[in-house]
C-alpha positions as CSV (number, residue, x, y, z in Angstrom):
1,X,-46.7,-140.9,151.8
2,X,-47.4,-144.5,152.7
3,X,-43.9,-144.5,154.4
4,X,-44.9,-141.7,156.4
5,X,-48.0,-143.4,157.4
6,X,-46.3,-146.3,158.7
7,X,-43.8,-144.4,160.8
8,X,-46.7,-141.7,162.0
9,X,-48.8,-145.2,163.1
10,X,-46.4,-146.7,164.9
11,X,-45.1,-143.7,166.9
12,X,-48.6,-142.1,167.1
13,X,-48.9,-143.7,170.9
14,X,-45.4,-141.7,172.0
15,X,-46.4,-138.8,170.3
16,X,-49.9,-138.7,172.1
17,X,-48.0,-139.0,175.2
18,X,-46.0,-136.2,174.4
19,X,-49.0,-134.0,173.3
20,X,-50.2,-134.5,176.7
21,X,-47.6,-133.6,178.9
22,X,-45.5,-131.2,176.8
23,X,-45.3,-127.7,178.0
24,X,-44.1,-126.1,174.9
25,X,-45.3,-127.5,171.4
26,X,-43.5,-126.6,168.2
27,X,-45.4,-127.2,164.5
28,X,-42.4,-126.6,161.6
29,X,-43.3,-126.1,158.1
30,X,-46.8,-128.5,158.0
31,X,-50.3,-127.2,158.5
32,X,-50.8,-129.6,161.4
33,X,-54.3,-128.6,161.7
34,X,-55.4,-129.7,158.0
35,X,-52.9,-132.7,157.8
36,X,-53.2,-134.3,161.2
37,X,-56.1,-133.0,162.5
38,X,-56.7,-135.8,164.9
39,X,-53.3,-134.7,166.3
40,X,-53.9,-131.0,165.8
41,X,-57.0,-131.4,168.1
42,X,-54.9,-133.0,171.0
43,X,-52.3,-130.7,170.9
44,X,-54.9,-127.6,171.4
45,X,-56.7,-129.7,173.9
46,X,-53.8,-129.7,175.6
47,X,-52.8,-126.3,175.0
48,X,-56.5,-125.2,176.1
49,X,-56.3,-127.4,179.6
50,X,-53.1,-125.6,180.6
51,X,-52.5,-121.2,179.7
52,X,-49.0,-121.8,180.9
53,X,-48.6,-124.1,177.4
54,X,-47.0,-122.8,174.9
55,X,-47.1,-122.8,170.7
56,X,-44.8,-121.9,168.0
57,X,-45.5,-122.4,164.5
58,X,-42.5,-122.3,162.0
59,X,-43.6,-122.0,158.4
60,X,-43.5,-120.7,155.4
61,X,-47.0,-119.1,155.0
62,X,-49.4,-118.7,157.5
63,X,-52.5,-121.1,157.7
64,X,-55.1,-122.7,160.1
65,X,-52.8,-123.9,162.4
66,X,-50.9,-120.6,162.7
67,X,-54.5,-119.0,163.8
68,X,-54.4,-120.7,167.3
69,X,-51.0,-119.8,168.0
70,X,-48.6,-118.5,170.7
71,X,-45.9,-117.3,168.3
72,X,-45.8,-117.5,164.2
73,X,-42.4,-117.2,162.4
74,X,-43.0,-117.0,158.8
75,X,-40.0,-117.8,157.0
76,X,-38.8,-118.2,152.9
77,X,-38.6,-121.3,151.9
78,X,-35.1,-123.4,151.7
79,X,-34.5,-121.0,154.7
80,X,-35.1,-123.3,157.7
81,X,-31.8,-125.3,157.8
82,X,-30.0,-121.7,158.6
83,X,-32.8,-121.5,161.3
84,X,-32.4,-124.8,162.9
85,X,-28.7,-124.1,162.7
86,X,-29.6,-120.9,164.6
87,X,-31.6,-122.0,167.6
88,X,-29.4,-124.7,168.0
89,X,-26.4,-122.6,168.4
90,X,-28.5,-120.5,170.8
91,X,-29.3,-123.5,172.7
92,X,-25.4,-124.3,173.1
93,X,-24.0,-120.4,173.8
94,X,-26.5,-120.7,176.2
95,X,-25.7,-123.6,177.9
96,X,-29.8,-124.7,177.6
97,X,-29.5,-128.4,177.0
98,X,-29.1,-131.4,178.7
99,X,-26.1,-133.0,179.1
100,X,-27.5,-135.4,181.2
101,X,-29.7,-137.1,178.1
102,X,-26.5,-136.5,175.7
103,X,-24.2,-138.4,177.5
104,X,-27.0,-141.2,178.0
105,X,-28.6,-141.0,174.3
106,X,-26.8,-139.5,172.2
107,X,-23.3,-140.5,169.9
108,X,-21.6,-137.7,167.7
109,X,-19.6,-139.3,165.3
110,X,-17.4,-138.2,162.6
111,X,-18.6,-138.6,159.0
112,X,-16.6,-139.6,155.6
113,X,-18.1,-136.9,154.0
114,X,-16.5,-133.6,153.5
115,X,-19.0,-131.0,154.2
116,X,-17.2,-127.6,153.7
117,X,-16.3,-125.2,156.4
118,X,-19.3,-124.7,159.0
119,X,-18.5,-121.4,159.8
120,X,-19.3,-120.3,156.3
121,X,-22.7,-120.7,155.7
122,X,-23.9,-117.0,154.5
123,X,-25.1,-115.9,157.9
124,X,-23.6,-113.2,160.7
125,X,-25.5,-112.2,164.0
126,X,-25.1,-108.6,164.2
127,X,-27.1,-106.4,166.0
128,X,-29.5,-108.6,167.2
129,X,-30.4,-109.7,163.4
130,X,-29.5,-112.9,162.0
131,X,-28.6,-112.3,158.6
132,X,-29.7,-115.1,155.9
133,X,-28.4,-115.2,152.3
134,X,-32.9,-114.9,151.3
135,X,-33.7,-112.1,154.0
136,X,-33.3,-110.7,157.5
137,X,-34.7,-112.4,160.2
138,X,-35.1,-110.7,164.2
139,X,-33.3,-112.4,166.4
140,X,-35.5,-111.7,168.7
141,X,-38.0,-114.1,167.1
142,X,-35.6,-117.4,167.5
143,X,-35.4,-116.7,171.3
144,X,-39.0,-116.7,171.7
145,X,-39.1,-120.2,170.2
């Protein structure tokens, strides 16, 4: 934890710059609102100082920071790689990224490691459903986050 203490410290300026100007504001899998409470409190100031701003919670149970809320999404647990992968693959079939700050930031490079096929990974988007090998999740509820 003292690691993450460290890193949270020393990005806690950017991220408070973030909290204030962010339109939409994502918590995944931490109670935000009993672990960072400092943070917690700037994040709903900012979401009270502006009804166009907008939170989603992604977790495995629901707790205090899930009470103040635009949008939960309760998930299983060891379930929320399949649901990155998911939004993500959204994002790009919808063209909603920006090229502009991946040409500029970012590098994809090929890894030495073989990491199996990436098209079988146990889940199929059929009728409006993404199916997970744990559970069925709405599809629906991704493309509100």
């Amino acid at each position: 934890m003292a690691s993450a203490v460290t890193g949270f410290m020393t990005t806690s300026n950017l991220m408070s710059q973030d909290l204030d100007e962010a339109d939409v504001l994502v918590t995944w899998g931490a109670n935000m609102a009993e672990m960072h409470p400092v943070l917690f409190s700037r994040l709903t100031a900012r979401k009270l100082s502006n009804p166009s701003v907008k939170h989603f919670d992604l977790t495995t149970r629901f707790s205090r920071t899930s009470e103040t809320v635009d949008s939960v999404l309760v998930f299983r647990q060891q379930t929320d790689l399949a649901i990155a992968n998911a939004i993500a693959n959204y994002l790009i079939q919808n063209n909603m990224y920006d090229q502009k700050f991946i040409d500029e930031h970012l590098k994809f490079k090929a890894g030495t490691e073989n990491l199996g096929h990436s098209f079988k990974d146990d889940y199929d988007v059929t009728d409006g459903k993404m199916q997970i090998r744990f559970g069925t999740l709405p599809l629906k509820s991704l493309k509100k986050v």
